[in-house]
PDBQT receptor file of N, H, CA, C and O in Angstrom, charges set to zero:
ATOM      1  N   UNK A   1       0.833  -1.193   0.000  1.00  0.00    +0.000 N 
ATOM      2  CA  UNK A   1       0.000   0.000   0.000  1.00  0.00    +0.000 C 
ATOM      3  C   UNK A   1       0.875   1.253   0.000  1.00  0.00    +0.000 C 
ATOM      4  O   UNK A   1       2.025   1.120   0.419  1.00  0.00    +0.000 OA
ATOM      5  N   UNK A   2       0.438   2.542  -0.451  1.00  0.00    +0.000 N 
ATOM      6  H   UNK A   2      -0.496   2.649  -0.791  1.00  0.00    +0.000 HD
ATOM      7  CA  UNK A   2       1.003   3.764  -0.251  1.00  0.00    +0.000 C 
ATOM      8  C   UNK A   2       1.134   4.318   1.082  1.00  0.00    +0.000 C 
ATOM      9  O   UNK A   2       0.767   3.465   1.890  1.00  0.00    +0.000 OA
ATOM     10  N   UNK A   3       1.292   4.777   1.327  1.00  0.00    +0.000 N 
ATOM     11  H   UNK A   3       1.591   5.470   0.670  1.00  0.00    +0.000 HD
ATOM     12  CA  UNK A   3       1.794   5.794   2.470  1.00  0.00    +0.000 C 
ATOM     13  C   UNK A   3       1.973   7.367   2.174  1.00  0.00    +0.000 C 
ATOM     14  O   UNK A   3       2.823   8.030   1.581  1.00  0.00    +0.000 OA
ATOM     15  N   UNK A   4       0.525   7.719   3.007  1.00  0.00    +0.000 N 
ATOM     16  H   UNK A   4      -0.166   7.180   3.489  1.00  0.00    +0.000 HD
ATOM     17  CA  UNK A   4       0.876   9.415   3.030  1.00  0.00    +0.000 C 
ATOM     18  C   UNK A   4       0.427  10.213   4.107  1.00  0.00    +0.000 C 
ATOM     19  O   UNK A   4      -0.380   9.745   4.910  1.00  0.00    +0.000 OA
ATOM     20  N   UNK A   5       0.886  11.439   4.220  1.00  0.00    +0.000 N 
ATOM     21  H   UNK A   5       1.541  11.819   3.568  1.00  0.00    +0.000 HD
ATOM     22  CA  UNK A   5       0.655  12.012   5.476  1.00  0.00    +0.000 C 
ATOM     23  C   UNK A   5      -0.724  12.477   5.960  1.00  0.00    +0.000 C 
ATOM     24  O   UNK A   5      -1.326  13.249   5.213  1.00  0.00    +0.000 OA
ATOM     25  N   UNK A   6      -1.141  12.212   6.786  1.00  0.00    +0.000 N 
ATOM     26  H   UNK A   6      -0.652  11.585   7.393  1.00  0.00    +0.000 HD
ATOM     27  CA  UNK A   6      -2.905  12.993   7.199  1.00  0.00    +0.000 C 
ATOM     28  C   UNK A   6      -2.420  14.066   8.532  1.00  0.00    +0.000 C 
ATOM     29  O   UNK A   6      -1.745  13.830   9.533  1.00  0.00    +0.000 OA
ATOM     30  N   UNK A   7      -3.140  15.424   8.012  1.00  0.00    +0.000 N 
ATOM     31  H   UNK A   7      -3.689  15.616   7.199  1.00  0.00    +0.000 HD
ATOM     32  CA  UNK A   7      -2.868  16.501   8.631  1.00  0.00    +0.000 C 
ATOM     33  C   UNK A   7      -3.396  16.475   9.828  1.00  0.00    +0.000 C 
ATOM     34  O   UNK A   7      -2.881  17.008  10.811  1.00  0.00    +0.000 OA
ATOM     35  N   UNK A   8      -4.515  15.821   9.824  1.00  0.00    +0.000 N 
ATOM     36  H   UNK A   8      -4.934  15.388   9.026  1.00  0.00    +0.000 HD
ATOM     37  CA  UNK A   8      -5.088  15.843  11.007  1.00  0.00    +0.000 C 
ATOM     38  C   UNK A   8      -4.511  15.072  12.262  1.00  0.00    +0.000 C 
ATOM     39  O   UNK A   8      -4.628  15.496  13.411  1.00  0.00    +0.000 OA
ATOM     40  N   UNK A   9      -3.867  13.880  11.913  1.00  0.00    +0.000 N 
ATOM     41  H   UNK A   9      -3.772  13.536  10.978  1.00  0.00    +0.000 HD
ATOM     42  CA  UNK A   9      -3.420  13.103  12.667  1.00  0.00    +0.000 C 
ATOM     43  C   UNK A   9      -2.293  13.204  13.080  1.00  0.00    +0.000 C 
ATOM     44  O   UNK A   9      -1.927  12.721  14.152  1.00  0.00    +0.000 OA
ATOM     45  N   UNK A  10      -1.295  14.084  12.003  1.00  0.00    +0.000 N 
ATOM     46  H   UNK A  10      -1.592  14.476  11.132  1.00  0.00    +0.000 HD
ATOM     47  CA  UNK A  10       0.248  14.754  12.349  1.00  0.00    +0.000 C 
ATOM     48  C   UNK A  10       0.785  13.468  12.131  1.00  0.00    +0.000 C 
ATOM     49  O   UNK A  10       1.703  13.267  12.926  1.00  0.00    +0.000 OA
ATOM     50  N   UNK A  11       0.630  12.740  11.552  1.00  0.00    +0.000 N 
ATOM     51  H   UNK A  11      -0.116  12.903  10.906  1.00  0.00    +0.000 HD
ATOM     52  CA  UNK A  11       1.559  11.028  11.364  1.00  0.00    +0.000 C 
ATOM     53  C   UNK A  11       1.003  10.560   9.464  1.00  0.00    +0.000 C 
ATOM     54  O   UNK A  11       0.087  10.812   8.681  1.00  0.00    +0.000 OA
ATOM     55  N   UNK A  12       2.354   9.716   9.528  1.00  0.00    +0.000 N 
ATOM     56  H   UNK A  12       3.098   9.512  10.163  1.00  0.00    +0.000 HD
ATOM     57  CA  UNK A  12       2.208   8.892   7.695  1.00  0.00    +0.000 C 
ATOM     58  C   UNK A  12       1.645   7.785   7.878  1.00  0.00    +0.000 C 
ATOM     59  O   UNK A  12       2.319   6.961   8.495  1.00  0.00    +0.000 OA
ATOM     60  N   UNK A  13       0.864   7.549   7.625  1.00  0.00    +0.000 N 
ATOM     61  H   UNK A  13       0.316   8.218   7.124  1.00  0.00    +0.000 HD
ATOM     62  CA  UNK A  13      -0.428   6.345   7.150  1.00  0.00    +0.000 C 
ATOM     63  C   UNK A  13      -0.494   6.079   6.351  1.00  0.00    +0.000 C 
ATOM     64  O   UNK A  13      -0.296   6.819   5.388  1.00  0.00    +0.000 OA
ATOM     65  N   UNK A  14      -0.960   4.297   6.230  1.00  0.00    +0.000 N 
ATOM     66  H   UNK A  14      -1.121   3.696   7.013  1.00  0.00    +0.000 HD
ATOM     67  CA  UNK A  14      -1.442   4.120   5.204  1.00  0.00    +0.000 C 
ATOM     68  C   UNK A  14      -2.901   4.388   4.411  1.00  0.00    +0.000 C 
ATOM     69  O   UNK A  14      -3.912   4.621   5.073  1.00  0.00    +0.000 OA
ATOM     70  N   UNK A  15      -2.922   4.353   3.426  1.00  0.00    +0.000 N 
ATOM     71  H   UNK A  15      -2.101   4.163   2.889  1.00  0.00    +0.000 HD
ATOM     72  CA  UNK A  15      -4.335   5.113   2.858  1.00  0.00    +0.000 C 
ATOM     73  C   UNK A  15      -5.028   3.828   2.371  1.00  0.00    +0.000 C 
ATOM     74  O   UNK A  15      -4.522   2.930   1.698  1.00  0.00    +0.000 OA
ATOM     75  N   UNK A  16      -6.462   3.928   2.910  1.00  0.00    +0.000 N 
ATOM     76  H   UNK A  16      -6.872   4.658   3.457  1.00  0.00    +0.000 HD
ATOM     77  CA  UNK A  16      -7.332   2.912   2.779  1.00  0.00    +0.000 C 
ATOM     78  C   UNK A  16      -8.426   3.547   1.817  1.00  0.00    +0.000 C 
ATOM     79  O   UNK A  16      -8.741   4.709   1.562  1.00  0.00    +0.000 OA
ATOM     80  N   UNK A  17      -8.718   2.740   1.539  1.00  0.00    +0.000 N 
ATOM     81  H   UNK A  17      -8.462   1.796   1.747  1.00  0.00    +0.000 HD
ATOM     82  CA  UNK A  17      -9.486   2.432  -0.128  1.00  0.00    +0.000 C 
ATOM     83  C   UNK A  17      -9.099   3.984  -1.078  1.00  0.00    +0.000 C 
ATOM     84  O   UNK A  17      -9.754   5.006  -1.284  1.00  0.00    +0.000 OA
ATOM     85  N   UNK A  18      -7.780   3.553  -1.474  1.00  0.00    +0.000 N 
ATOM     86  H   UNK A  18      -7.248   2.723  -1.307  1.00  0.00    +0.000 HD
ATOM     87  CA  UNK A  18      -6.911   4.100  -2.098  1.00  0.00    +0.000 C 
ATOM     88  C   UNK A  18      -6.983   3.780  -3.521  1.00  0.00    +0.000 C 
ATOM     89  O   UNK A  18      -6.415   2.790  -3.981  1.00  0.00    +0.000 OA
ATOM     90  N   UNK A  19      -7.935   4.907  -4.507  1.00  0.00    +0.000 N 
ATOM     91  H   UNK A  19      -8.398   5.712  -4.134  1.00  0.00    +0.000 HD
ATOM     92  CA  UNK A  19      -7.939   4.840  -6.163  1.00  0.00    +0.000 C 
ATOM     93  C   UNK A  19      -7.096   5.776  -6.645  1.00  0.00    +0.000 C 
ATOM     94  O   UNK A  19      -6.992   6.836  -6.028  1.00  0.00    +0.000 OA
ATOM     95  N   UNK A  20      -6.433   5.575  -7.693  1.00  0.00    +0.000 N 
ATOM     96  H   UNK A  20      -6.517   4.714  -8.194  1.00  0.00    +0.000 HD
ATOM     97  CA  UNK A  20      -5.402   6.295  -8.551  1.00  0.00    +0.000 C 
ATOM     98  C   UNK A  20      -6.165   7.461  -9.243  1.00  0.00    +0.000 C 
ATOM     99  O   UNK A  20      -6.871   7.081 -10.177  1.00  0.00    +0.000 OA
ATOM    100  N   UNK A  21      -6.176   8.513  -9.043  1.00  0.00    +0.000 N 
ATOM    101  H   UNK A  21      -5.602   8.821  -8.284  1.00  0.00    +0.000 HD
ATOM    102  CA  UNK A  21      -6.673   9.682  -9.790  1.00  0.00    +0.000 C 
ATOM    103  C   UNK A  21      -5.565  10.798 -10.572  1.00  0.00    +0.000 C 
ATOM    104  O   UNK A  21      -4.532  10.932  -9.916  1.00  0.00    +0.000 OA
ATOM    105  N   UNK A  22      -5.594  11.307 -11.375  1.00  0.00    +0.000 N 
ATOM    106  H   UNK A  22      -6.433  11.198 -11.907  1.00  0.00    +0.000 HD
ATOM    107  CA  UNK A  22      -5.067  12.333 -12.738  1.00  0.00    +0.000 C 
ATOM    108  C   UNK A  22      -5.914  13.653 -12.019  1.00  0.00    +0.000 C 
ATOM    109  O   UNK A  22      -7.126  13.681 -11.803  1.00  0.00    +0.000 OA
ATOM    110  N   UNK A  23      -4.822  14.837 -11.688  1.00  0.00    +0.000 N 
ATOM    111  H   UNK A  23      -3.838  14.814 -11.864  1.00  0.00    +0.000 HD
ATOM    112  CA  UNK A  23      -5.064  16.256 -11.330  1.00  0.00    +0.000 C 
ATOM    113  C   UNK A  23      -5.730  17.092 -12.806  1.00  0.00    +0.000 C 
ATOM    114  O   UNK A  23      -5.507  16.603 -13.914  1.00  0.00    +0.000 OA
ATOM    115  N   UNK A  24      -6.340  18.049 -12.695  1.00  0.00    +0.000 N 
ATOM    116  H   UNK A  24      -6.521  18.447 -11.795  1.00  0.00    +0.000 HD
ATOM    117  CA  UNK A  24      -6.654  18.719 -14.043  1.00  0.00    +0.000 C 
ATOM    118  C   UNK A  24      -5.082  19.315 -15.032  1.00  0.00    +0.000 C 
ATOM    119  O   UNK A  24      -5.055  19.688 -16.205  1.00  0.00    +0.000 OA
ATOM    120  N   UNK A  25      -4.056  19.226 -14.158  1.00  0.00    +0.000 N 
ATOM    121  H   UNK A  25      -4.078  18.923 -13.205  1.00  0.00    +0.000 HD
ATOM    122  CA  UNK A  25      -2.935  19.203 -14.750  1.00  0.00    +0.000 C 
ATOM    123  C   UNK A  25      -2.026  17.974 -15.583  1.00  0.00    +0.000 C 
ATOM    124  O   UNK A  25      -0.955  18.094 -16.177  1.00  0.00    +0.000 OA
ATOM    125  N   UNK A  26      -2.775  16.913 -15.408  1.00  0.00    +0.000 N 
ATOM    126  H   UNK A  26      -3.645  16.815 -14.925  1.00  0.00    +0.000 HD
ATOM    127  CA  UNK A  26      -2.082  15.787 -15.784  1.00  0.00    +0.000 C 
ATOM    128  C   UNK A  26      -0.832  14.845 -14.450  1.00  0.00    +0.000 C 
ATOM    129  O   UNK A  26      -0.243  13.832 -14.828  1.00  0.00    +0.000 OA
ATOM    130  N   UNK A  27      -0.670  15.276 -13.295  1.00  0.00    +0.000 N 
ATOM    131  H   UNK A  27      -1.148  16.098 -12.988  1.00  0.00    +0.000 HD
ATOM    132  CA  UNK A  27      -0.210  14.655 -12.621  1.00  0.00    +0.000 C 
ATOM    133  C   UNK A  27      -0.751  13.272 -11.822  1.00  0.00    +0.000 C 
ATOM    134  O   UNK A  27      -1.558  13.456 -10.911  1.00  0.00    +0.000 OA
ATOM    135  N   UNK A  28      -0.394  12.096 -12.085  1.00  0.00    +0.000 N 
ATOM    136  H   UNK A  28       0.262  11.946 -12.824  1.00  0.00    +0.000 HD
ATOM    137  CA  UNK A  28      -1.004  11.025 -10.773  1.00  0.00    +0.000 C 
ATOM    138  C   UNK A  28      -1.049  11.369  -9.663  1.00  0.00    +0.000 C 
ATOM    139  O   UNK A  28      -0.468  12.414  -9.368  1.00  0.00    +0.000 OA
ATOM    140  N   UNK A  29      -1.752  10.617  -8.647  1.00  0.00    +0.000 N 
ATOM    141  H   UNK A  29      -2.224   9.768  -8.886  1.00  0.00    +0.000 HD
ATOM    142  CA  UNK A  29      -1.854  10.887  -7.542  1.00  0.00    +0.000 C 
ATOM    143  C   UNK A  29      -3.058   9.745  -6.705  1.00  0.00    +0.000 C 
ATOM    144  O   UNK A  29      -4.287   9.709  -6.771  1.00  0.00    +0.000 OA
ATOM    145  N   UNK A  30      -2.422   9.200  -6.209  1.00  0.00    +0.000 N 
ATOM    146  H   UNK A  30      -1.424   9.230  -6.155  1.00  0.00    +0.000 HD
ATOM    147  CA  UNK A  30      -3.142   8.112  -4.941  1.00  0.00    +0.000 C 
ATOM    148  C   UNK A  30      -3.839   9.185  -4.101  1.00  0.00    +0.000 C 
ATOM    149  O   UNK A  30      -3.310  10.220  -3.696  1.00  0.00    +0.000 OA
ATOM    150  N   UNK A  31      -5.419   8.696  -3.845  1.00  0.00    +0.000 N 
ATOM    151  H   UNK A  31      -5.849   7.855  -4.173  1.00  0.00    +0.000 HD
ATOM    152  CA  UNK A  31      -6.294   9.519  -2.848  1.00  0.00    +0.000 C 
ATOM    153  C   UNK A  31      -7.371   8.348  -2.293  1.00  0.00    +0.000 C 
ATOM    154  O   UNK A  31      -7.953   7.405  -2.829  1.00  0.00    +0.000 OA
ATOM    155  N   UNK A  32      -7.333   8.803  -1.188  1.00  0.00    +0.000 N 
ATOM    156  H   UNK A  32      -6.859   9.568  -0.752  1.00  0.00    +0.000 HD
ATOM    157  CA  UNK A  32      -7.603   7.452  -0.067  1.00  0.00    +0.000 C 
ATOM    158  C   UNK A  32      -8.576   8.558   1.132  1.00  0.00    +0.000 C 
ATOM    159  O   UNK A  32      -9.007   9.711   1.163  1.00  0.00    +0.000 OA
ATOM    160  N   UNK A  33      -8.551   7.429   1.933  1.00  0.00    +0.000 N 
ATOM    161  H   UNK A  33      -8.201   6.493   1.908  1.00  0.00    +0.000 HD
ATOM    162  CA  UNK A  33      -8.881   8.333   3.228  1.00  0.00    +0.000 C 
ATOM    163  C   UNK A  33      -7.983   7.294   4.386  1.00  0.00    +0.000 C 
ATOM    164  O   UNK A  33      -7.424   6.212   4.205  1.00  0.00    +0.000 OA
ATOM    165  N   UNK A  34      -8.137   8.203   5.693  1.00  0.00    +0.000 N 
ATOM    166  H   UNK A  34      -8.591   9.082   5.840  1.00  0.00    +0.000 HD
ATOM    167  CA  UNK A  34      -7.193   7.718   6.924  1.00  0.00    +0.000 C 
ATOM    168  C   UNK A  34      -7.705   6.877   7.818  1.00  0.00    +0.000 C 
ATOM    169  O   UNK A  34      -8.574   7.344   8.554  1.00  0.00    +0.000 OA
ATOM    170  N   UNK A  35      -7.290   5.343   8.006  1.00  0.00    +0.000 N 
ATOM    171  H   UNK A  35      -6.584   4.963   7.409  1.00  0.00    +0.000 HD
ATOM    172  CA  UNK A  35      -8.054   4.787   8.719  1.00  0.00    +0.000 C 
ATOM    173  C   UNK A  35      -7.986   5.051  10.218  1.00  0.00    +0.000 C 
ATOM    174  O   UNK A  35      -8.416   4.257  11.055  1.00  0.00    +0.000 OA
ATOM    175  N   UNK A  36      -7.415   6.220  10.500  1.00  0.00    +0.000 N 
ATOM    176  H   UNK A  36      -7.065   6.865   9.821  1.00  0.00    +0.000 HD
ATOM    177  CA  UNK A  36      -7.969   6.244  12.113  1.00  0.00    +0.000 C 
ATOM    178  C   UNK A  36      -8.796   7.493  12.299  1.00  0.00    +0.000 C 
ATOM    179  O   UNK A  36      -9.507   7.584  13.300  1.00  0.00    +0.000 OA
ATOM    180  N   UNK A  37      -8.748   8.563  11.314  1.00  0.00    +0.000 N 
ATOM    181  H   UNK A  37      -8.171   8.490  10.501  1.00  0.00    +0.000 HD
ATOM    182  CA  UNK A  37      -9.729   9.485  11.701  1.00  0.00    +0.000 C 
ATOM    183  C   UNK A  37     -11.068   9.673  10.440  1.00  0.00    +0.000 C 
ATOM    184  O   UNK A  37     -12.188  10.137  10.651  1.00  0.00    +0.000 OA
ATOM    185  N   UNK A  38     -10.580   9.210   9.274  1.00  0.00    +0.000 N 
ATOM    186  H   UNK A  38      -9.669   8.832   9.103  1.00  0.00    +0.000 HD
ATOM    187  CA  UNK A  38     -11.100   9.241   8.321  1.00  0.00    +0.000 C 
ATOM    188  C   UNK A  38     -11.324  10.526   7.438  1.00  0.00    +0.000 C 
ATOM    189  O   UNK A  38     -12.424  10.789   6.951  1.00  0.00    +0.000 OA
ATOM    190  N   UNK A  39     -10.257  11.273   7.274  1.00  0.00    +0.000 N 
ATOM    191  H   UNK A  39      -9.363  11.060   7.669  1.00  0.00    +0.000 HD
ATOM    192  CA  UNK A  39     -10.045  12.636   6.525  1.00  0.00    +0.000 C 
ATOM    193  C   UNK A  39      -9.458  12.125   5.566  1.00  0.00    +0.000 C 
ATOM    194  O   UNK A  39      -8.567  11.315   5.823  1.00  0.00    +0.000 OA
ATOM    195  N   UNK A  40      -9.690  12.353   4.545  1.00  0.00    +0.000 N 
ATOM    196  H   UNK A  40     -10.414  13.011   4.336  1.00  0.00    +0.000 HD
ATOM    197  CA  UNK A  40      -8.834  12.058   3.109  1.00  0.00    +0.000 C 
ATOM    198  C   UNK A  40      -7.589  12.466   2.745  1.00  0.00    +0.000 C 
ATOM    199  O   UNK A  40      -7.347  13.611   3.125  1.00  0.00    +0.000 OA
ATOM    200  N   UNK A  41      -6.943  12.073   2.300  1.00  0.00    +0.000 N 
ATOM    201  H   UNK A  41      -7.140  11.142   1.991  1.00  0.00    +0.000 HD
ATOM    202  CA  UNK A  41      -5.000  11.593   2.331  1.00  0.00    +0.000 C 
ATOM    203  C   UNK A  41      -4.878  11.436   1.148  1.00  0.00    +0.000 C 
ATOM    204  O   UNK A  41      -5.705  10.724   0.577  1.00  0.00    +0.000 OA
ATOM    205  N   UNK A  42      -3.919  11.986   0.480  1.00  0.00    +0.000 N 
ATOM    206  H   UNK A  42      -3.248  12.564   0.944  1.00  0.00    +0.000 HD
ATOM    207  CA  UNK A  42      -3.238  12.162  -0.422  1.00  0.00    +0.000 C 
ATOM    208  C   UNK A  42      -2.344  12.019  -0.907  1.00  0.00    +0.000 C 
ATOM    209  O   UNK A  42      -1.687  12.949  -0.439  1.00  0.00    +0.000 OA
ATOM    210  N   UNK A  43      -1.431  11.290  -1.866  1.00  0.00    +0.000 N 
ATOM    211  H   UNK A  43      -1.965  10.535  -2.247  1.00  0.00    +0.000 HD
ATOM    212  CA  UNK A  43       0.211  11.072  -2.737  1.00  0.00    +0.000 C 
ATOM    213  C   UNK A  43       0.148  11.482  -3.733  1.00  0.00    +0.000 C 
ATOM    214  O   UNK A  43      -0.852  11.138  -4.364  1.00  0.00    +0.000 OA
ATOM    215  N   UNK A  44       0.955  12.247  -4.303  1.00  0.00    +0.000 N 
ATOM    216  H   UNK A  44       1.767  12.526  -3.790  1.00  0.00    +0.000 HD
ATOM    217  CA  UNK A  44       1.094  12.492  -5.288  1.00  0.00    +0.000 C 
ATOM    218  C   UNK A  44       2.426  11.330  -5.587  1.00  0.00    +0.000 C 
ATOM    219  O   UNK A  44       3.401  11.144  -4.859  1.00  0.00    +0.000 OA
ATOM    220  N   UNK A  45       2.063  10.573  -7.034  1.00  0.00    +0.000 N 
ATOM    221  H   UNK A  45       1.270  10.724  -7.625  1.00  0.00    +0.000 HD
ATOM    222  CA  UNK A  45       2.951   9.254  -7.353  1.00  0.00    +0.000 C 
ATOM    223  C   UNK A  45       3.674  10.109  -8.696  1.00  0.00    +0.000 C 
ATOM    224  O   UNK A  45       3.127  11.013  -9.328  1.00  0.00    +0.000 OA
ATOM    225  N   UNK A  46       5.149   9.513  -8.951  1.00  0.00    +0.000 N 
ATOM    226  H   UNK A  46       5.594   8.779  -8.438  1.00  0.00    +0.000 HD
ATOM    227  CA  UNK A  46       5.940   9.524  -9.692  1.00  0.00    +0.000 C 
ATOM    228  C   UNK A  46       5.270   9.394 -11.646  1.00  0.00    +0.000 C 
ATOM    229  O   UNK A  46       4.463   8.510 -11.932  1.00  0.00    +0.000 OA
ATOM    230  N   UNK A  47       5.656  10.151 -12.462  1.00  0.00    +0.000 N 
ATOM    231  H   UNK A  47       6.312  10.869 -12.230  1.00  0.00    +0.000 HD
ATOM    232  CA  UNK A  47       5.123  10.014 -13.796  1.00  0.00    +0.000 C 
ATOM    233  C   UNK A  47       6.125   8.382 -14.046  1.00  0.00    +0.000 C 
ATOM    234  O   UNK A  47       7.134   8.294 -13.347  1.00  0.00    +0.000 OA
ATOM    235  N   UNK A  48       5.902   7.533 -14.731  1.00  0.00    +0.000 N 
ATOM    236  H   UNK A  48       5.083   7.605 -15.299  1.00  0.00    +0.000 HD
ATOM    237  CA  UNK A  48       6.457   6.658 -15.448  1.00  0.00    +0.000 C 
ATOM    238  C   UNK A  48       6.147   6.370 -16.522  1.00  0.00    +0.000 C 
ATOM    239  O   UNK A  48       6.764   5.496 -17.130  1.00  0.00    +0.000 OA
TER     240      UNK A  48
């Protein structure tokens, strides 16, 4: 799984039910939500 930071929680988590989404700029990016508070979490992933 990914790993990204949730603001709310001040700690890197993993992101649960985590789908791959495209910014209106063309960048990837993993978006999930946090399984201990449940605020949505964010990665931005590498172009390949």
């Amino acid at each position: 799984m990914v790993q990204g930071y949730c603001v709310k929680c001040k700690a890197s988590v993993e992101i649960a039910d985590g789908k791959e989404t495209t910014t209106k700029n063309g960048r990837k990016m993993m978006k999930g939500k946090c399984p201990s508070c449940g605020t949505t979490v964010c990665k931005f992933l590498p172009n390949k």
